[in-house]
N, C-alpha and C positions, 0 to 999 in steps of 0.2 A: 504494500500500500504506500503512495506518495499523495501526501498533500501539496496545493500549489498554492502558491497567495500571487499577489502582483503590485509591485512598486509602480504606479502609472500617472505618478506626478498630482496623485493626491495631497490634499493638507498637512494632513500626518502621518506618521508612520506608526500610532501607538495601536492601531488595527493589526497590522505585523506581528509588533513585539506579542500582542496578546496570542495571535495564531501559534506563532513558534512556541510563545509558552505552554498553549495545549497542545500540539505537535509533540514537545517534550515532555510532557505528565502521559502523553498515552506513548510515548517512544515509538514514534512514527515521523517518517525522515518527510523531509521539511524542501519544498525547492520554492525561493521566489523567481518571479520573470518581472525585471525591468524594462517598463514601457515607456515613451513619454506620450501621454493624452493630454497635457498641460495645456494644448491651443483647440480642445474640444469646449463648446460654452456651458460650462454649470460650474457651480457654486463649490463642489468638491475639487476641480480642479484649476481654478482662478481666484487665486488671490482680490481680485478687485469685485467679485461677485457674493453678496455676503447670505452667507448660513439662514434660511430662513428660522425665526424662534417664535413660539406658542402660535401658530398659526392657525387660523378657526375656522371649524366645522370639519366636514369629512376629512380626513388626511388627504382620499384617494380619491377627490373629488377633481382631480386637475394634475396633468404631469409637473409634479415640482422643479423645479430651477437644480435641484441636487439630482436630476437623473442624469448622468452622464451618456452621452451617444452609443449608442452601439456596445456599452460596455460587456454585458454578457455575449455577446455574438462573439468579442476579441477570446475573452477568456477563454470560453468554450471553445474554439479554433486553436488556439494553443494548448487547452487541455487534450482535448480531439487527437493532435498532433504528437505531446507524450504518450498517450495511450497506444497509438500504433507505433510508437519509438521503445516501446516496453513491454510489447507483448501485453494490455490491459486491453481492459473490454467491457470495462465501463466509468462514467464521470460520474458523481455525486457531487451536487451543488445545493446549498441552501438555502434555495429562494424559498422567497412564501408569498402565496398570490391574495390569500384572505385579509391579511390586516397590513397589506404591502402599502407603500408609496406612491404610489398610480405610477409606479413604473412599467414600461411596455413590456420590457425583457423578465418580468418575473410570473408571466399568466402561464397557462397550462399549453394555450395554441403555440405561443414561440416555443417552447421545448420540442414540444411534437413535432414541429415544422424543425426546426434546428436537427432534429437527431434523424430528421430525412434528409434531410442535406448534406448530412455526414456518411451516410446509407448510401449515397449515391458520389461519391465525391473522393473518399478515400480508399486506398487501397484491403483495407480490411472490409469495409461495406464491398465491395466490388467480387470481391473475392470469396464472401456469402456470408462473414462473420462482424458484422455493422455491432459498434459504438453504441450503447444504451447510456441515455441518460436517465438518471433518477435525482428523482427530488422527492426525497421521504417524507419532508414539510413543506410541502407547497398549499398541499389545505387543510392545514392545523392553523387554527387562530394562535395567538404568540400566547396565553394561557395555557394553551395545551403542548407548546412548546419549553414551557417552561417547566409543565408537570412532567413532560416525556424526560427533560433532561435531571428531575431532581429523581426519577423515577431508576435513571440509569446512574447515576451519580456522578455526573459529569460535570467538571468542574468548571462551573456556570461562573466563577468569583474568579475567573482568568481570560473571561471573554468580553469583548469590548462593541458598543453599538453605537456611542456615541460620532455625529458629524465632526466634531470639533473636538482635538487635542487636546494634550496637558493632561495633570496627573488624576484629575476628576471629569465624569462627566458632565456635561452641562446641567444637562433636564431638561431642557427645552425645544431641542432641535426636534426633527420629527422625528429619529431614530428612538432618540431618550423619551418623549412621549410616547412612544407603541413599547418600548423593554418595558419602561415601568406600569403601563396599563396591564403587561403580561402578566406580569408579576402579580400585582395583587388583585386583579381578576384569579389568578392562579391560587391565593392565599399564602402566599409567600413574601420575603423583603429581600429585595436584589442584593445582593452581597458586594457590589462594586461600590463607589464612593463619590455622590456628584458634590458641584459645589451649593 
């Protein structure tokens, strides 16, 4: 098993450190890919574009300013690409489409439509043995996310969701508003530390 993250000229890198540190508690080898998306427009990768904070009504009422272009389409092409550079044969990715962001790249049709694309494009699809992608949480509300993961005892107090950097989370971005609804929808207290 390889996990992948990606340096793609986001804000922070304290997304990373948190990966690698679960990466390392389940001692599981760790690769990042440096990209630059730094001249794609949103808020996560421009500096001059700011974070939106408490923002009202539906989250997923409108594609927010933090959805980055094409971002999962990249990832998944390079993950796609590990997988037949390694003999794998399948992606696991985390999206979740129920209490998502109105991001486009985290619904059920772009997976579907993505792992046909892959079906038809790579030499393992070609050859009769295509790329499965799974998304175990894609329709779990972040409650049931968060029972699943106290349920396995995965170490929730090393993962990070916040938009914005530094040693605390905000609270307020729209990441930190859907973790902490999870949460105590869930009847739980995040174990992480905002400001």
């Amino acid at each position: 098993m390889t996990a992948v993250s990606f340096r793609y000229g986001q804000r922070h890198t304290r997304e990373l450190i948190s990966a690698e540190n679960v990466c390392k508690h389940y001692n599981v080898d760790h690769v990042i890919y440096d990209l630059n998306l730094e001249s794609f427009r949103s808020a996560l990768t421009r500096g001059d574009i700011d974070v939106p904070m408490d923002r009202e009504g539906e989250l997923s009422a409108q594609i927010p300013i933090t959805y980055v272009p094409a971002r999962n389409i990249i990832f998944l092409s390079i993950a796609a690409g590990l997988c037949e550079s390694i003999d794998a044969d399948r992606i696991y990715i985390g999206a979740n489409d129920v209490d998502y962001s109105g991001y486009p790249d985290c619904r059920p049709e772009f997976f579907e439509a993505f792992e046909q694309m892959i079906s038809k494009g790579t030499k393992a699809g070609v050859e009769g043995h295509p790329i499965k992608i799974m998304t175990p949480i894609l329709r779990c509300s972040k409650a049931d996310i968060v029972r699943l993961g106290k349920k396995l005892d995965a170490p929730l107090h090393l993962t990070w969701s916040c938009y914005n950097g530094g040693d605390k989370a905000c609270g307020h971005c729209d990441s930190c508003r859907l973790r902490l609804k999870g949460f105590e929808e869930a009847g739980y207290r995040d174990e992480i530390e905002y400001e």
